[in-house]
KENUMAR-618737 format. One record per residue (C-alpha): x, y, z; residue number from 1. Coordinates in steps of 0.05 Angstrom, whole numbers, plus 32768, in hexadecimal, padded with zeros to 4 digits. Example, Ala and Ser with C-alpha at 12.3 -4.5 7.8 and 13.67 -1.06 7.14 Angstrom:
# KENUMAR-618737
{{80F6; 7FA6; 809C}; 1}
{{8111; 7FEB; 808F}; 2}
//
This chain:
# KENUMAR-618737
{{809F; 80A0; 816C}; 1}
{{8058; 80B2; 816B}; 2}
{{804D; 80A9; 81B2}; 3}
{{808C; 80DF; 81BE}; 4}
{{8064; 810E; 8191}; 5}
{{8027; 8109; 81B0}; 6}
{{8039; 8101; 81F0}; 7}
{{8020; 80BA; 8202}; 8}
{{803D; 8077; 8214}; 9}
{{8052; 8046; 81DF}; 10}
{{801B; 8016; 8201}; 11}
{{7FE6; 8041; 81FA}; 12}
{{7FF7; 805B; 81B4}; 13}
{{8004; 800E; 819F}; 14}
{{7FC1; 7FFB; 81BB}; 15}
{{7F97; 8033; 8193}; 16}
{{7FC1; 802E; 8152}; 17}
{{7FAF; 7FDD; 814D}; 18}
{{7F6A; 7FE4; 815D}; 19}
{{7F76; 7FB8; 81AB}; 20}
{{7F53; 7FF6; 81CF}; 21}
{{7F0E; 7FF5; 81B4}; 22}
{{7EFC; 803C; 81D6}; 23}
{{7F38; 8066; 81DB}; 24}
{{7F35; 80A8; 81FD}; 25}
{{7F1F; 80DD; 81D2}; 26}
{{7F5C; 8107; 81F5}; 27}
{{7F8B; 80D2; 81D9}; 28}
{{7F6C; 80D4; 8194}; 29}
{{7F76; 8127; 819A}; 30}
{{7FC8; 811A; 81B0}; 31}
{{7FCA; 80EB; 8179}; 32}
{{7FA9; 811E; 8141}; 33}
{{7FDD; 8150; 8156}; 34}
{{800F; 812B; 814D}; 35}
{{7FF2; 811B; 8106}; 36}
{{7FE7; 8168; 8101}; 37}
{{7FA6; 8154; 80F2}; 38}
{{7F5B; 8156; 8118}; 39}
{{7F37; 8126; 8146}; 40}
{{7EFF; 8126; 811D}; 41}
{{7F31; 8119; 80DF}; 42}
{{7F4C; 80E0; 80F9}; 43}
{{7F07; 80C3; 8110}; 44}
{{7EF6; 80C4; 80C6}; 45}
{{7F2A; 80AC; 80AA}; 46}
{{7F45; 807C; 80DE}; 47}
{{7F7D; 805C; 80A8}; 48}
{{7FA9; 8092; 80C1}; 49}
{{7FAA; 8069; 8101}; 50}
{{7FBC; 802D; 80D0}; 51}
{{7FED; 7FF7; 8102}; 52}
{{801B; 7FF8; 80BD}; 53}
{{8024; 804A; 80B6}; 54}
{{806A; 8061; 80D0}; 55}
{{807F; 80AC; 80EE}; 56}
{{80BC; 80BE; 80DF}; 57}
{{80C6; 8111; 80FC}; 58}
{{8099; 8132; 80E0}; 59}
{{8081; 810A; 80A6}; 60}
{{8058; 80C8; 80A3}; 61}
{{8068; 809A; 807A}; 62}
{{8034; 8077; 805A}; 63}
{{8044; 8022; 804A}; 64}
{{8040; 8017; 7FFD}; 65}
{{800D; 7FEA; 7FDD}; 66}
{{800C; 7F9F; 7FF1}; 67}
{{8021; 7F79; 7FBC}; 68}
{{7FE2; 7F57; 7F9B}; 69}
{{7FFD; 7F2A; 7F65}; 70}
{{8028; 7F2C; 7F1E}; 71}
{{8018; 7F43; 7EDC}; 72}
{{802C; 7F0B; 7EAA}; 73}
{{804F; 7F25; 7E6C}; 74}
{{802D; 7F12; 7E2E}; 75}
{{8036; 7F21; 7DE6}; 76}
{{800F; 7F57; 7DBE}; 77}
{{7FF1; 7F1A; 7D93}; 78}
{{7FD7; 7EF2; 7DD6}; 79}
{{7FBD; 7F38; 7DF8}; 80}
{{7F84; 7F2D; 7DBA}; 81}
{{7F6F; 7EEF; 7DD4}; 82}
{{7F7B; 7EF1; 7E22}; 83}
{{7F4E; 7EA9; 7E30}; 84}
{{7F7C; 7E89; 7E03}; 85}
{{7FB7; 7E99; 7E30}; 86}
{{7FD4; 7E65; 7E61}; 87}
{{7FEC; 7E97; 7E97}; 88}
{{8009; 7E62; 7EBF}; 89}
{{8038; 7E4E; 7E83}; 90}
{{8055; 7E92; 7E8F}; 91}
{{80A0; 7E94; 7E9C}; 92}
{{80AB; 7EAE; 7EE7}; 93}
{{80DC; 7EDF; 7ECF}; 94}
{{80A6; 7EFC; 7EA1}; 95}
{{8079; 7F0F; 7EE3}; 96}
{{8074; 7F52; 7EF4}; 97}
{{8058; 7F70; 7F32}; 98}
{{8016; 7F8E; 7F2D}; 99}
{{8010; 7FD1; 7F37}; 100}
{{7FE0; 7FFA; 7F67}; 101}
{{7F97; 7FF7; 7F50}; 102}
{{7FA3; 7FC3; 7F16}; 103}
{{7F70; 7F8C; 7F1B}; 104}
{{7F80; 7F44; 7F17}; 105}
{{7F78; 7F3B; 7ED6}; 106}
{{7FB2; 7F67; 7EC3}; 107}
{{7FE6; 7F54; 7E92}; 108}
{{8028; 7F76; 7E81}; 109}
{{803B; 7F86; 7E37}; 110}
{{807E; 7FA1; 7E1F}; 111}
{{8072; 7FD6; 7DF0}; 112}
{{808C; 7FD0; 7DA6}; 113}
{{8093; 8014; 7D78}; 114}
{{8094; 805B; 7D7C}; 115}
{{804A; 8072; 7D6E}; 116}
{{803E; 807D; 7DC0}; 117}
{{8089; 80A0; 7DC7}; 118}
{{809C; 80BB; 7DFA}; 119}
{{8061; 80AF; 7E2B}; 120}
{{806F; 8065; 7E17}; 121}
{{80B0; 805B; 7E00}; 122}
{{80C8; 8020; 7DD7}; 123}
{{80D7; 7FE9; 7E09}; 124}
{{80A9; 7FFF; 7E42}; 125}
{{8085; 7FCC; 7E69}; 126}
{{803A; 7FDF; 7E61}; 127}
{{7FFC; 7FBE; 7E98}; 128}
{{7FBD; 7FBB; 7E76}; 129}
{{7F80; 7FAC; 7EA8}; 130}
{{7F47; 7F87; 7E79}; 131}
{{7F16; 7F9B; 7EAC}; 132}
{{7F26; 7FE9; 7EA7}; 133}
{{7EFA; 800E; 7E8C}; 134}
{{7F22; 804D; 7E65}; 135}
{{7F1B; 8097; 7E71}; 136}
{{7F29; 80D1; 7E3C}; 137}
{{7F71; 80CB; 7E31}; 138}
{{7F8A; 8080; 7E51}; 139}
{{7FB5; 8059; 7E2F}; 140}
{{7F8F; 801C; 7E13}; 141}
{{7F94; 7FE3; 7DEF}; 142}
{{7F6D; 7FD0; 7DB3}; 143}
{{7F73; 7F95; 7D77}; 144}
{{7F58; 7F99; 7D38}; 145}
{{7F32; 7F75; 7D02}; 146}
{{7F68; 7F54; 7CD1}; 147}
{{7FA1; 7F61; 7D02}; 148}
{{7FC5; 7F2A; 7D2D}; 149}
{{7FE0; 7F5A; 7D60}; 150}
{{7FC6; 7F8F; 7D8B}; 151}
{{7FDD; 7FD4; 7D93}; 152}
{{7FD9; 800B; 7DC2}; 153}
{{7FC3; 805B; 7DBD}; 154}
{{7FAB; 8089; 7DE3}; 155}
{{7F5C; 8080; 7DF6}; 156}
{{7F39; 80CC; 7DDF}; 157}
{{7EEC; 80CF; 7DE4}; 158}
{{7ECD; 80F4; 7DA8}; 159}
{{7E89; 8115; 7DC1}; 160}
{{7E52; 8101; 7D86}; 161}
{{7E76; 80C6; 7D66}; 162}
{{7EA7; 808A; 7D68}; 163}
{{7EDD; 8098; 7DA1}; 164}
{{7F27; 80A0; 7D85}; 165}
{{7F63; 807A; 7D8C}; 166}
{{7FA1; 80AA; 7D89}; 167}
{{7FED; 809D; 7D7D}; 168}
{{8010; 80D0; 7DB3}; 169}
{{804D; 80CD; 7D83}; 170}
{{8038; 8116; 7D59}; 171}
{{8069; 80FB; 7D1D}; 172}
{{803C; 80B8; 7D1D}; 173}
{{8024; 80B2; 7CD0}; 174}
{{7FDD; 8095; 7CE2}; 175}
{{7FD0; 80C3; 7D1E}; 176}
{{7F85; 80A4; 7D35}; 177}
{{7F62; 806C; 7D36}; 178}
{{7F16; 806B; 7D39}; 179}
{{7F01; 803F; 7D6E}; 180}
{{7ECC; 8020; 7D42}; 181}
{{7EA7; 7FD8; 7D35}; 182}
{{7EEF; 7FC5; 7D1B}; 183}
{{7F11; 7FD2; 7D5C}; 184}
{{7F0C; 7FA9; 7D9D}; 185}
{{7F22; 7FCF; 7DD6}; 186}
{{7F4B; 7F95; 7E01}; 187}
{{7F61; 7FC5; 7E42}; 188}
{{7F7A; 8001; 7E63}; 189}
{{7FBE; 800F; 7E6F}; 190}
{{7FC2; 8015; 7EC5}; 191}
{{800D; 8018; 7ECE}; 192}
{{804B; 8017; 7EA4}; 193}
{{808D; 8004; 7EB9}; 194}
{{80D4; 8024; 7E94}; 195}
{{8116; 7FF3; 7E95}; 196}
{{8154; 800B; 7E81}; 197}
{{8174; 7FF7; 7E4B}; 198}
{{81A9; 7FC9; 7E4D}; 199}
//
């Protein structure tokens, strides 16, 4: 298909595409941007376009979706607080869950218990939290407590001149924030979040 758009053989197109001709002609590469409705000189820096795995399809390309990396292991909110502790290869296969673009392999999946995060994270939702992550003014982390067995999650909100905040999204939530103080340990970052329907 992209040789009919740009006007080259499906040899020649296959052979620049996977990288087999080393020097292609820069006239080529111009047919080939056209086609893209893009530049020569775009597609010389940014040569992924020309990735063997991209597809065109009309006028659109269609871009492959992430490789699948690895699985989240479902854990409890009581074992997120003490992740070394954790046998991850004790973990059920049907509590694996694919990891999602951009989580690192550390992640671990968490179902989400409660209201006080409603509606961005509903009751039920499967949550990833990345322990490598570092969090950004308004992520959804997750934090444990002194005194307190299990972990929760809130909403991560830097506070310019003191202690950042953790905040409870739900706006009826009776203990609204959090101060992420010496009696907080901030566990993750929330990368990805996954809503099943109920049965």
């Amino acid at each position: 298909e992209l040789g009919r758009m740009a006007g080259l053989t499906q040899p020649t197109v296959h052979r620049i595409v996977t990288g087999e001709s080393k020097d292609p002609r820069p006239g080529n590469i111009e047919k080939i941007a056209a086609a893209f409705g893009t530049t020569y000189g775009n597609l010389k820096h940014n040569p992924n376009v020309l990735d063997k795995s991209t597809v065109v399809d009309g006028d659109a390309i269609l871009i492959p979706s992430p490789q699948m990396r690895g699985y989240a292991p479902m854990i409890s909110w009581e074992e997120v607080c003490d992740l070394k502790s954790v046998n991850m290869e004790q973990i059920p296969k049907n509590q694996l869950f694919p990891l999602p673009p951009g989580a690192g392999v550390n992640t671990v999946a968490l179902q989400v218990r409660g209201e006080s995060m409603a509606p961005r994270y509903d009751d039920g939702t499967i949550v990833f939290m990345d322990p490598d992550a570092t969090p950004r003014h308004g992520d959804g982390v997750v934090f444990s407590q002194t005194g307190k067995v299990e972990a929760s999650l809130k909403q991560f909100s830097e506070n310019p001149g003191g202690h950042p905040l953790l905040k409870a999204i739900n706006p009826s939530w009776p203990e609204p924030w959090i101060a992420l103080d010496d009696s907080c340990k901030l566990l993750g970052v929330i990368v990805g979040a996954l809503w099943l329907r109920s049965a």
